[in-house]
MARVEXRO-919974 format. One line per 5 residues: number of its first residue (from 1); their letters; for each residue x, y, z of C-alpha. Coordinates in steps of 0.1 Angstrom, whole numbers. Layout:
BEGIN
NUM	A	X,Y,Z  ...
END
This chain:
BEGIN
1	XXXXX	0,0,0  30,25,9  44,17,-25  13,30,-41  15,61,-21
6	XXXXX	51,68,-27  45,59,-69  14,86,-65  35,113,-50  61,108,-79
11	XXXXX	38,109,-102  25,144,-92  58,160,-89  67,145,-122  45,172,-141
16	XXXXX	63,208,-134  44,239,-123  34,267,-141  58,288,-153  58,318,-124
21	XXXXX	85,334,-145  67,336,-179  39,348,-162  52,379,-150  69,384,-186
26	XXXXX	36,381,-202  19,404,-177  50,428,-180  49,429,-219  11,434,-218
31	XXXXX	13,466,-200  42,479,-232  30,504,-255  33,481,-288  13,495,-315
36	XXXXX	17,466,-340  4,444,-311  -27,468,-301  -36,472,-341  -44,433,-341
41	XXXXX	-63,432,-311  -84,462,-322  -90,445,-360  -100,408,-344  -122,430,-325
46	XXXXX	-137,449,-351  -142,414,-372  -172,403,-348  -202,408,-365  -234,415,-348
51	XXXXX	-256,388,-329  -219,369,-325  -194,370,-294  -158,361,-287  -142,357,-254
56	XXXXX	-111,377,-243  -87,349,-247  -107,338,-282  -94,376,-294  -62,378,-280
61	XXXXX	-54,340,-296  -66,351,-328  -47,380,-331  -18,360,-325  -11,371,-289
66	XXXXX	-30,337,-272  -19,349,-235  -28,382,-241  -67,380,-227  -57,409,-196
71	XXXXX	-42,433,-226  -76,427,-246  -97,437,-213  -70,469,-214  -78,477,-249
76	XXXXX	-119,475,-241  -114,495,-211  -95,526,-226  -114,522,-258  -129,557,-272
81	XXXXX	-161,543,-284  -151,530,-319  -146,492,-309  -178,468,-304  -169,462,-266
86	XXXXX	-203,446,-261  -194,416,-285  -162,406,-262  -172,384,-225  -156,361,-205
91	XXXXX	-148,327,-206  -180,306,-210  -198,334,-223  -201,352,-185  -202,388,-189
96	XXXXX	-174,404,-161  -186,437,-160  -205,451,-130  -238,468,-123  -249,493,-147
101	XXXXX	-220,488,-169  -230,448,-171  -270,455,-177  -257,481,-205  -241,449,-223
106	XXXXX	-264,425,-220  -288,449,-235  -269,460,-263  -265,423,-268  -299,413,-269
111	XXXXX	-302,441,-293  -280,427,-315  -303,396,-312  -283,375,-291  -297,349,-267
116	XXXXX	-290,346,-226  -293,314,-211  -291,327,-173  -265,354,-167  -243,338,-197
121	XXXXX	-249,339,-234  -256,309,-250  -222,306,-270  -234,274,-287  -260,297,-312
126	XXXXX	-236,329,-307  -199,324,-302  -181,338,-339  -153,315,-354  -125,337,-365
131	XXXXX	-107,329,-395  -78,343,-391  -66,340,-426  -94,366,-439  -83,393,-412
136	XX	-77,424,-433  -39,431,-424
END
């Protein structure tokens, strides 16, 4: 029985943590002026047509930056009005934003024609499928 213990605890330790170090680099670049960087975030954004949704890490991967899903909540939250920030939630379709900022959302998003199931949105009917090779560069 011990033996089966000890093989267990191996086994665990065998698979290494997450990368603290990478992390911190990914977080650090995010918060770097990089206009190249921004410009595809902003034109994945742009791409989601009405009555369809993306989640922050669904942006960011498409616009080749897949561990980028805190810079894409930076871009929405400094954005001047021109980008569709409605069309952008969390993971599973949950929208983060609180209070009168998260009833404006699901608003504009019923609007748009897109269905709730609860507080989420039913990605299965609404979730868009970028094609990344038809982004205008």
């Amino acid at each position: 029985m011990r033996e089966i213990v000890l093989r267990a605890m191996i086994k665990r330790r065998a698979t290494p943590p997450p990368d603290a170090k990478l992390k911190r680099r990914i977080i650090k670049d995010g918060l770097r002026p990089n206009e190249q960087r921004d410009a595809a975030i902003r034109r994945v954004i742009r791409s989601i047509p009405k009555g369809k949704v993306a989640t922050y890490g669904q942006v960011a991967a498409a616009a080749g930056y897949p561990l980028y899903h805190r810079l894409v909540a930076k871009l929405l939250r400094g954005n001047d009005g021109s980008l569709p920030w409605q069309r952008v939630l969390g993971a599973g379709g949950e929208i983060k934003l609180h209070q009168t900022a998260a009833y404006e959302q699901r608003l504009r998003l019923e609007m748009e024609g897109v269905k709730f199931k609860g507080k989420r949105v039913d990605m299965a009917a609404h979730q868009y499928r970028f094609r990344t090779w038809e982004l205008d560069d």
